[in-house]
N, C-alpha and C positions, 0 to 999 in steps of 0.2 A: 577304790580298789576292792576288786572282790577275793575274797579268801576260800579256798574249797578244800577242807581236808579231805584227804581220802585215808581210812579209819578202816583196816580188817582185821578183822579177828581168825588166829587159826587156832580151832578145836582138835586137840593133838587127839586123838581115841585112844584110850587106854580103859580099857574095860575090867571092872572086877563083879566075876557071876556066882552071885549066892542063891544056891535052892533053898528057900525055905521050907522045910520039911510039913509036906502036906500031903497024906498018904490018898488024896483024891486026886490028885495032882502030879504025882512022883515020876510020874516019865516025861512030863512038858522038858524041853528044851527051847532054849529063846537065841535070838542072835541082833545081831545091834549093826546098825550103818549111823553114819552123819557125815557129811559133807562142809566144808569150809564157811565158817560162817562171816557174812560180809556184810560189814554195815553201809558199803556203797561213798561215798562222796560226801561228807558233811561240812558245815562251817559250824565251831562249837566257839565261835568268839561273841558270838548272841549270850545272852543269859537266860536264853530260854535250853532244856534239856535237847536231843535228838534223839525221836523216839522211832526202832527199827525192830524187824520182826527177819528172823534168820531161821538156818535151818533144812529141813528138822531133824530132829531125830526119831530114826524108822527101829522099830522093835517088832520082831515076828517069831511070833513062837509056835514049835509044833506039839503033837501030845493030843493027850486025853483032853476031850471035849469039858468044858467048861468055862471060868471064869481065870485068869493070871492076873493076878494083882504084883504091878511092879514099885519099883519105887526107886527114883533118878535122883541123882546128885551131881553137882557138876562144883569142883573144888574152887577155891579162890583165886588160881592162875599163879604166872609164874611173875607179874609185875612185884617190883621193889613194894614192900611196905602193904601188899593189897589182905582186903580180907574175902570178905563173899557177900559182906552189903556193900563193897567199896573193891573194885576190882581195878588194877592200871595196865593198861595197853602201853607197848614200850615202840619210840618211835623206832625202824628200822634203819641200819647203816652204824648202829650206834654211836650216835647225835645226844644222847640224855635223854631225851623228850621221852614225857610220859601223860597220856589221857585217863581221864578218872571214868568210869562207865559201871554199870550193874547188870545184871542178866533176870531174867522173871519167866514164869511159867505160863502166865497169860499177861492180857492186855489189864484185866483188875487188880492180879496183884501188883502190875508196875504203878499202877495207879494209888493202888494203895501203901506201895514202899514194903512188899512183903518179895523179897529177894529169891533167889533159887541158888538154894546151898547143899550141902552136903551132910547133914543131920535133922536131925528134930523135924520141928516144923516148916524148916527150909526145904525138905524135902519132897521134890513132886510124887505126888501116890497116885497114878491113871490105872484102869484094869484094862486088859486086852480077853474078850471072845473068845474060845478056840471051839471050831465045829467044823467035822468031817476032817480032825489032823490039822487044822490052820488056824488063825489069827494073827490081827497084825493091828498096830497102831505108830501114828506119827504124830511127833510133836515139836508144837515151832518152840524156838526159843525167841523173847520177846527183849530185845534189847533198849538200855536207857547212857548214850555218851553224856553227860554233865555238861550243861552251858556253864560261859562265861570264865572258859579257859585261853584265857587272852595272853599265856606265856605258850602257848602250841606251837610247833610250828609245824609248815606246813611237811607233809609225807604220808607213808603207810607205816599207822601201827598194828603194831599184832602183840597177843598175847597164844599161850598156850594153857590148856585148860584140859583136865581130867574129868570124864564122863565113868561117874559109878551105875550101871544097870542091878538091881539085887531082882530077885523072883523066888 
């Protein structure tokens, strides 16, 4: 018998915009999109991880020509018990079912177990360009579902999740 969960995650937007006061900078305005992020169809009854790339999230700022240095945070969700190196997807229909997963900034931090949270150095730092009034950057987010959840059953989980943008 094959087992296929299908596994989505919804990225609620809730945005909080900090200028940080940079008198080279002071007119930039930035704005933020992201789209539902879907980890697609998986089987997590393996004891191997499922590793998924979702996304992105699109940041475009306008303004005075130079550099914006942002800095993302994405909280630990709304699952029972999660934090932000351990996040749970809650199965849908409310059934109990809960999947354990983590979120990363690239393909190296999942690799090296360095999470994307919402302080310190969980925190993704990218800069965005601005020239001639524009700039823009996207960025995936690099998803990790945990193998070897053999109480799952089968469904759509979802979690909700807060996206911090500061500038």
């Amino acid at each position: 018998m094959r087992n296929i969960f299908c596994v989505r995650i919804n990225l609620l937007l809730s945005l909080v915009m900090a200028l940080i006061p940079n008198a080279a900078h002071a007119a930039n305005s930035c704005a933020v999109d992201t789209a539902h992020l879907s980890l697609g169809g998986i089987n997590v009854l393996t004891g191997t991880p499922v590793d998924t790339v979702g996304g992105p999230i699109q940041v475009d700022c306008t303004g005075d020509s130079g550099t914006v240095n942002l800095s993302i945070g994405i909280n630990a969700g709304a699952g029972l018990g999660a934090s932000e190196a351990t996040r749970y997807m809650t199965l849908m229909g409310g059934a109990g079912g809960q999947l354990s997963y983590s979120l990363y900034s690239s393909s190296a931090n999942r690799s090296g177990g360095v999470y994307w949270g919402s302080s310190g150095a969980s925190l993704y730092t990218p800069s965005i360009t601005v020239s001639n009034n524009s700039g823009s950057g996207s960025y995936s987010v690099y998803g990790r579902v945990f193998g070897g959840q053999q109480t799952a059953r089968s469904g759509t989980y979802t979690d909700t999740l807060t996206i911090t943008v500061s500038y």
